[in-house]
C-alpha positions in Angstrom: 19.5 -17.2 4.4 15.8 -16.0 4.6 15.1 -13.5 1.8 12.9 -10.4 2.6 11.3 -8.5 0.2 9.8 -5.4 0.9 6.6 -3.8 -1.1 7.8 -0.7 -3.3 3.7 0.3 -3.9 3.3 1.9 -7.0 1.8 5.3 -7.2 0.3 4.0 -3.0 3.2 6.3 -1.1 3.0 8.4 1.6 5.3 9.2 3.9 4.1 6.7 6.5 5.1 3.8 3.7 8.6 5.7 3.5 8.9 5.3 6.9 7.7 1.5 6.9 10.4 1.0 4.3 13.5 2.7 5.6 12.5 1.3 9.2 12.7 -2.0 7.8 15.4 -2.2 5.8 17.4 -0.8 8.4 16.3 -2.9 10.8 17.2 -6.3 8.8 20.2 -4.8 7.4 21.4 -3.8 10.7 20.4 -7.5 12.8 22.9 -8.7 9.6 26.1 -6.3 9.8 25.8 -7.0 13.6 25.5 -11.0 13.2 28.4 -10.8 11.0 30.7 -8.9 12.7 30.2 -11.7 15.2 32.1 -13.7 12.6 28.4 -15.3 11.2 27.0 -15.4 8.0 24.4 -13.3 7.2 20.6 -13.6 8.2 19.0 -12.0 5.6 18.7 -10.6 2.3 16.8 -7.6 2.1 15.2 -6.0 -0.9 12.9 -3.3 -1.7 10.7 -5.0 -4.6 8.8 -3.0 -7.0 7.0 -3.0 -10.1 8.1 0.2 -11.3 11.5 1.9 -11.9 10.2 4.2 -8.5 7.4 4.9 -6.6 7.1 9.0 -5.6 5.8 10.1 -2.2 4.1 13.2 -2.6 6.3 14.4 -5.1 8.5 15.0 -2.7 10.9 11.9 -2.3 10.8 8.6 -4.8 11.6 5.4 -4.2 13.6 3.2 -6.2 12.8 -0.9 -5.7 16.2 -2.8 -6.3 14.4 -5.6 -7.4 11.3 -6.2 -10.0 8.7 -9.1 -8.6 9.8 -10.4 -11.5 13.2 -11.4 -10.8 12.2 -12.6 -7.3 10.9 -16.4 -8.3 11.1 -16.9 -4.6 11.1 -15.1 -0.8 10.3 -16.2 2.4 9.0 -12.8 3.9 6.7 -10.5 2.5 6.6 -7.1 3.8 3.6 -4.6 3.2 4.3 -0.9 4.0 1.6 1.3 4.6 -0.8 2.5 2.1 -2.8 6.0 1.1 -6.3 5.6 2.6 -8.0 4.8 -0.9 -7.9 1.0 -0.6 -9.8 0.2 -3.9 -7.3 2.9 -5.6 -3.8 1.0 -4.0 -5.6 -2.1 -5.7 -5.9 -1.2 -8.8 -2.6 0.1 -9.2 -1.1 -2.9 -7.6 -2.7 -5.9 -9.4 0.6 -7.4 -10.3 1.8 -7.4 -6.8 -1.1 -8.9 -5.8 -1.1 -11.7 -8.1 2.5 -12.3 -6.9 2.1 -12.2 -3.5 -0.7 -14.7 -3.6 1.9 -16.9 -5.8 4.6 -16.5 -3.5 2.1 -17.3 -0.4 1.4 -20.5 -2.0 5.1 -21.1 -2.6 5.4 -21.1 1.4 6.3 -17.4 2.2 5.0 -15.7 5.3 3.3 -12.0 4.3 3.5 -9.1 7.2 2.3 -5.9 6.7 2.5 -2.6 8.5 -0.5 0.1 9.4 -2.7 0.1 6.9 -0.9 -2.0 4.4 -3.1 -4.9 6.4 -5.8 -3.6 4.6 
């Protein structure tokens, strides 16, 4: 089973990132409850993965990571939503996932983003 883990940003969130997010979990989740109703096991584990208790998009909505990078000693797919225009801002407030993404890249897993979470 591949495990997915998709970037919570912390404090980065705009409604574009909720979007990223929701699309892709659903996405997975939906491949999986349609592979197993075929009688299959599932494809995928899916998790948003954070390093905060939730990450708030414009005050508006939050959203809460299932999942601390720490807990995750290993993924195969890295996914990285979209981020607020201010690049140097999203990294500073996101060293630890940085450092943890370059860990797991090492460790073999493949990193995709999304719109401007390339950057």
């Amino acid at each position: 089973m591949k495990h997915i883990s998709l970037i919570v940003p912390d404090g980065q969130s705009n409604l574009s990132t909720l979007a990223c997010l929701i699309g892709s979990y659903e996405i997975f989740t939906k491949a999986n409850e349609h592979w197993e109703e075929k009688g299959n096991t599932p494809l995928f584990k899916v998790e948003l993965t954070g390093i905060s208790e939730k990450s708030e998009v414009y005050g508006l909505f939050s959203v809460k990571p299932q999942v601390h990078i720490r807990s995750v000693a290993q993924t195969d797919l890295i996914i990285i939503p979209s981020l607020v225009r201010n690049y140097e801002e999203a990294l500073e407030g996101n060293q630890l996932f940085i450092d943890w993404i370059t860990r797991q890249y090492r460790n073999g897993a493949e990193v995709a983003s999304m719109c401007t979470g390339a950057f």
